[in-house]
N, C-alpha and C positions, 0 to 999 in steps of 0.2 A: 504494500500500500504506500504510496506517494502522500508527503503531507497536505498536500492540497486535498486527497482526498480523503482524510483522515479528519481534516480541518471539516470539510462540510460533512462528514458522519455527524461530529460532534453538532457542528451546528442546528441538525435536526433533534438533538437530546431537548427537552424540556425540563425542567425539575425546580420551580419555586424562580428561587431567584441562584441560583448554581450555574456556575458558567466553566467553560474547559480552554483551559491553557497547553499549550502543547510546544517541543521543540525536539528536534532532532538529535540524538545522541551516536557518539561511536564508540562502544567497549569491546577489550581489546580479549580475545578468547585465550585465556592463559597455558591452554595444552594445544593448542594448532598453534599458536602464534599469527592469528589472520584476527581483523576487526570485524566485528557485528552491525550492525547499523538497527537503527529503532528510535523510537520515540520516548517522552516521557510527559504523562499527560498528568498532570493536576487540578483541582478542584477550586474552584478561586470565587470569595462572596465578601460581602460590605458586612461585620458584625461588631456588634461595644465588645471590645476586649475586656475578658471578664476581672482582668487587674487596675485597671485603668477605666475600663467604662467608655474609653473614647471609642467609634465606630472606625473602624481602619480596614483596610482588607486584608483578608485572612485565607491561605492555601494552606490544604493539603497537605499529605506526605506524597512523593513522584512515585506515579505506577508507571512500568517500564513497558511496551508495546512493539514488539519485535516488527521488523520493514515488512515480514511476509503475513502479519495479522490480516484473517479476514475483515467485514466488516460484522459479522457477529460475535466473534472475538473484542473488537472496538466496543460495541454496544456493550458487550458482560463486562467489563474492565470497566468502561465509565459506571455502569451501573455499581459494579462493587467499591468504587472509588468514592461515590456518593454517598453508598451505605455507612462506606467507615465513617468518613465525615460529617455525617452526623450521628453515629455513634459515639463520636468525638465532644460532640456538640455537647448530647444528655451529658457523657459523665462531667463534662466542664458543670453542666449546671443541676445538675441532681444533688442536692443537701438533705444531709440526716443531720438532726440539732445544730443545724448551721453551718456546718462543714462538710466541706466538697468531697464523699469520701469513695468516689470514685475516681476522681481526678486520674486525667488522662497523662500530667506532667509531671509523677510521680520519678523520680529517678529509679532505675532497675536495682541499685542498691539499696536504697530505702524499702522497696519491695523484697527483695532477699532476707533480708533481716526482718520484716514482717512476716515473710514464709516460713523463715529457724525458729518462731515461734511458736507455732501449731501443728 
């Protein structure tokens, strides 16, 4: 798939107010030694950061979409890309007695040492 046509896949998605950012990537195959070619598409929207409160825009983590992705490849990838991102969303704002305690910005150590727990 050619960006251009990857660009108007996306632009047929719909979903609220979620829009798709996309650029070309080359990662470099570490046992051939030849480069891959693909995309990396993210999720991009207008939200109050929930530290700050001020509306900024706010992407995603990069889902990676290989050059030879069909176009129904393209669609499950955005759609899954959407879902994180707002699964993202809830745990930012889900509070039990006032605290975030899903929070999505937990560092993987912080969680370790809560897992040696139980």
């Amino acid at each position: 798939m050619r960006l251009r046509q990857l660009r108007e896949t996306l632009a047929n998605i719909k979903i609220f107010d979620r829009r798709f950012e996309v650029r070309e990537v080359e990662i470099p195959d570490r046992d051939e030694g030849e480069v891959e070619a693909g995309f990396l598409l993210q999720v991009v929207y207008e939200e109050a950061d929930i530290v700050t409160g001020k509306v900024e825009t706010q992407r995603s983590r990069e889902w990676y979409l290989w050059e030879g992705a069909s176009e129904t490849d393209v669609v499950h990838t955005a759609f899954a890309a959407v879902m994180r991102s707002y699964d993202h969303v809830v745990q930012e704002h889900f509070m039990y007695k006032g605290v975030r305690v899903y929070s999505p910005h937990v560092d993987i150590d912080e969680r370790l040492a809560i897992g040696k727990k139980h």
